[in-house]
N, C-alpha and C positions, 0 to 999 in steps of 0.2 A: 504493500500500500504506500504511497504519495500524498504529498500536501501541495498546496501552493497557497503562499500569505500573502496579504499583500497588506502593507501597514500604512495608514496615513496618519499623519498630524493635521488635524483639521482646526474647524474653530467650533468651538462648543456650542454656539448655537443652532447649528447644521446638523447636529447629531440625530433629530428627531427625522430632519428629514433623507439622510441616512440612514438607519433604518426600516423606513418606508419604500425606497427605493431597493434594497437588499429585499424584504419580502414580496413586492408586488413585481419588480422584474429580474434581480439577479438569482433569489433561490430557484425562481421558476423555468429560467431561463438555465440555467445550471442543469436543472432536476434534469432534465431531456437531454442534455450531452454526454458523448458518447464513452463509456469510464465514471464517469461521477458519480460520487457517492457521499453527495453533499454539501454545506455550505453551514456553517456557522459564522457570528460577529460578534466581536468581543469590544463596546467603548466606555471610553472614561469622559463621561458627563461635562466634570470639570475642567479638564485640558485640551478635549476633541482631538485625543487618543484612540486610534482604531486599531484592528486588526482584523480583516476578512480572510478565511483559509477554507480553501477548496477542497477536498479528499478526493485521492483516483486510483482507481483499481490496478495500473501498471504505471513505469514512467513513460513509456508512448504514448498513453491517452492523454495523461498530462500536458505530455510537449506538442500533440497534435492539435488541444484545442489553445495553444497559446495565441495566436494571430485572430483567430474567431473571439475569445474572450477579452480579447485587451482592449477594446472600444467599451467594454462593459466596466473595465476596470476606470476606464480613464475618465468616463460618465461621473462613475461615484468619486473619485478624488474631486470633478469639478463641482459634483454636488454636497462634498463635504466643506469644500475650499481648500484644501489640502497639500501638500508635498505625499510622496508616492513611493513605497520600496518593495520589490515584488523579490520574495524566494522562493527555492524551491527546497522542500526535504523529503526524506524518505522516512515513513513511520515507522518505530523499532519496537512500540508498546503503547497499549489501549487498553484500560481496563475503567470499566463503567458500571456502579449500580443502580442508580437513579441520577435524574438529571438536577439541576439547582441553577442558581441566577447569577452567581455572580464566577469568577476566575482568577486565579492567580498565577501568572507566568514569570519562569525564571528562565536566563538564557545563561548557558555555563559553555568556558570555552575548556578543551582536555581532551583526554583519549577518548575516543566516544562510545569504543566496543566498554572500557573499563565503566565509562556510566552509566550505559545502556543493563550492561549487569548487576551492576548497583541497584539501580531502579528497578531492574525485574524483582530481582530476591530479597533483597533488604526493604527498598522505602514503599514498597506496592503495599506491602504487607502493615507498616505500619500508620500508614496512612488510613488503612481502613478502620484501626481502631480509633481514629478520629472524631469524636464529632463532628458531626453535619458534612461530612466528606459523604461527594459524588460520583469521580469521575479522576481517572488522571493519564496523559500521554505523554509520549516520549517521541519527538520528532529530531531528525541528525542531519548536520550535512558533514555530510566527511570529507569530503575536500578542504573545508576549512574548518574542522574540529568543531564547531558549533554546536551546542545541543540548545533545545526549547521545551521547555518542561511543563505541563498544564497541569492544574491540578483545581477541581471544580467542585463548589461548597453549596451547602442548601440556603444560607442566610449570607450577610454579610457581617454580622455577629461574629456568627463560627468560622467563616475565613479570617475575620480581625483576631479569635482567639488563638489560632492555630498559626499565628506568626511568628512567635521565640520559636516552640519546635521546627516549624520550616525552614526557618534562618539556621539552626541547629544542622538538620539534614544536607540541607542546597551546601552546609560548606564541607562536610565532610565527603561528600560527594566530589565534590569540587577538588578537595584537596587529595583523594583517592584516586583520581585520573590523573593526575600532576595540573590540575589545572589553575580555572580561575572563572569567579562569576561576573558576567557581567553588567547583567540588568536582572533589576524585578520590578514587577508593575501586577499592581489590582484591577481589574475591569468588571466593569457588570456583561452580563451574559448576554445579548438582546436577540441572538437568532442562535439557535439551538438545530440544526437539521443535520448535524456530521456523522454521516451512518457509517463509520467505522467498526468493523467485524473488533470483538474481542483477541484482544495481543499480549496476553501476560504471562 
């Protein structure tokens, strides 16, 4: 399985109609293309922080619908007001038990096979003893050591509680693949349709 994100910085007033335009034409518009296996958005209200990520059954279908999808991409960047950064990764781990509203991404840079193993045996597991824990993935680019961690809560309470342990985890991770974290960001959930096959 594949991703493609595409991340804008918008202006936060734009965000409502943002996504509006995710549900009425790019989930639908998505749903019908050829590999996809969805679309979720993740924004921050107060910064007009985005993130839209596509899921795709191979990296062909991926790279096939790139030139078809990018007038869709460049729509919402204009309708967000936005600057634009589009990747791609390959999914290494999906484990989901019910959905929740809000998200919290971390991007770690290091060995990626050492994190990806991390995250399967060690943090999958303790994550679920969490409160209000949903949902969490593991997306990589290995060409450039990159990882993207999601990890997906029922409230925004219990993702605000669950942040010393996270902070805990993301570094020991971090420091297990020899690496180093680079970014964390809270978002709220606002489209939810990434039908990603279980990966754990």
């Amino acid at each position: 399985m594949y991703a493609r994100s595409s991340t804008f910085h918008g202006r936060p007033e734009n965000i409502d109609a943002g996504i509006k335009f995710v549900e009425a034409e790019a989930g639908p518009m998505l749903a019908h293309a050829d590999g996809c296996r969805g679309l979720s958005l993740l924004v921050d209200r107060e910064t007009g922080y985005c993130i839209a990520t596509s899921s795709w059954e191979t990296e062909e279908a991926m790279t096939a619908s790139d030139a078809t999808l990018r007038s869709m991409r460049e729509r919402g960047r204009d309708i967000l007001g936005a600057s634009m950064q589009v990747d791609s990764w390959e999914i290494v781990a999906m484990h989901r038990s019910h959905h929740g509203e809000c998200c919290r991404v971390s991007w770690l840079e290091g060995d990626v096979d050492t994190m990806a193993e991390t995250f399967r045996t060690v943090l999958l597991s303790q994550l679920e003893e969490m409160d209000g824990f949903c949902s969490a993935s593991l997306l990589v680019d290995r060409a450039s050591g990159l990882c993207c961690a999601t990890t997906t809560w029922e409230t925004r309470e219990t993702m605000e509680a669950s942040r010393s342990a996270a902070d805990e985890m993301r570094t020991r991770t971090a420091t297990e693949a020899s690496g180093q974290v680079v970014e964390v960001h809270e978002f709220e959930l606002a489209y939810a349709h990434l039908h990603v096959p279980e990966m754990a």
